[in-house]
Each structure stands twice: as C-alpha cells, then as structure tokens.
N, C-alpha and C positions, 0 to 999 in steps of 0.2 A: 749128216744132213746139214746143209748152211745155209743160209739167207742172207746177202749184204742188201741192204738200200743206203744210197749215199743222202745225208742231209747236207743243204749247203753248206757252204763254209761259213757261215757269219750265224746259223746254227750252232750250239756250243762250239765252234771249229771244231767238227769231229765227225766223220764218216762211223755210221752204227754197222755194227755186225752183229748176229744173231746168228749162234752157233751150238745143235744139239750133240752132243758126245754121247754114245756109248761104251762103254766098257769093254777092251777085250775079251772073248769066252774064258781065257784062263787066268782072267787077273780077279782075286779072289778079292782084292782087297781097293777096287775102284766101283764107281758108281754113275748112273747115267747124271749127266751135268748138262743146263743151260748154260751157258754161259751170251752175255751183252759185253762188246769191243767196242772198243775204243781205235780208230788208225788216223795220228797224227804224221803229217808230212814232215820228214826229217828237215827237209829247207824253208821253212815258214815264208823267207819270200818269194817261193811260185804262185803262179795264179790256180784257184780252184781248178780241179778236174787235167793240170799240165803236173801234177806229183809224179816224179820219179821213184821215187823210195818213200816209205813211210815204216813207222813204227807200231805197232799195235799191241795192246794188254788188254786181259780181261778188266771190265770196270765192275762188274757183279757177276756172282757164279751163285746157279741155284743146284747144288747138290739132290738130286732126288734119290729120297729113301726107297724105290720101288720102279721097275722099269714102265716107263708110261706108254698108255695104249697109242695107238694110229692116230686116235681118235683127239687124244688131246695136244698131241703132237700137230695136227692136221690145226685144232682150235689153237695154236699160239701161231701159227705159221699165217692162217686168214687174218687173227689179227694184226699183224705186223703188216702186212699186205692191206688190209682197209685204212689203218691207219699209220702209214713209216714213223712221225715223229714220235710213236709211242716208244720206239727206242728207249730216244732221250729221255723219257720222263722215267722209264724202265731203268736206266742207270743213275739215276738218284735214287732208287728205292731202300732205304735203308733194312739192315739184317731183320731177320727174324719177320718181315714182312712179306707177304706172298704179292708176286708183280700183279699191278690192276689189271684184272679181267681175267685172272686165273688163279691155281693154288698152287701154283711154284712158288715155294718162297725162297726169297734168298739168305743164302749160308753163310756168303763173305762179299764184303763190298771191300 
C-alpha cells in the first residue's frame, strides 16, 4: 500500500512518501514497517514538478511489532489525506516516539 503527496519545493525541498510494507509469508525474520521518504531531485536546478530522476530514502521507519488492523491502516492513510504536510512534521519525529496522531512509533530515524 503507498501514498505519495507531493509538498512543494520550498517545503523542506522534498516530496513526502508514505509507504506500508508487509512482510513476505515466508520471511520469518521481517516485520510489517511504515516507512516516511524522502525524493530529492538528482538535478537541483530543474524547476518543481519538470524532475527527471530523483533519489529517495527512507527519513523514519516505524517497525511494527504486530501486524496492524485495516482499521488503523485506514486511520494513518485519512490522516495524511486531511492533512499532507503532516508528512513533514512525520519525518522529524525522533526514535522511540510514536508519530502524532497514532502509536506507530518510530524505530530508526
């Protein structure tokens, strides 16, 4: 499941990504993950939204210790949709803190 919303450029310069991972059935040893991206244009001088190529990394990853319902899946997905720039505020979230307006917390920033 992914959800991009682009923020503008003069927004941290950074287009946000919101990305749910699930585990393989047979990978014994992976776990469902949020993860918040980061896609920086590899040519800094194009104009917004004319990016040919860009680079992207995770900026924070919420490791979930337990696979999460529809339900709350469904409640981080409205909020990024009522609110986009919650991204951004999403990827300063430092460890061990669960993102505002949920109890994902994050594992690695």
């Amino acid at each position: 499941m992914h959800a991009a919303y682009g923020l503008t450029a003069r927004q941290l310069a950074i287009e946000g990504d919101l990305t749910v991972q699930a585990p393989e059935p047979d990978d014994k040893d992976s776990s469902w993950e949020i993860d918040i991206g980061r896609w920086e244009p590899d040519n800094p001088d194009e104009e917004y939204g004319e990016h040919t190529i860009a680079t992207g990394s995770a900026v924070v990853v919420c490791a979930l210790p337990a696979a999460p319902s529809a339900d709350e899946i469904a409640h981080l997905l409205r909020l990024v949709e009522e609110k986009p720039p919650l991204l951004a505020q999403w990827a300063e979230t430092p460890e061990e803190t669960a993102l505002d307006g949920t109890t994902m917390l994050v594992t690695k920033h």
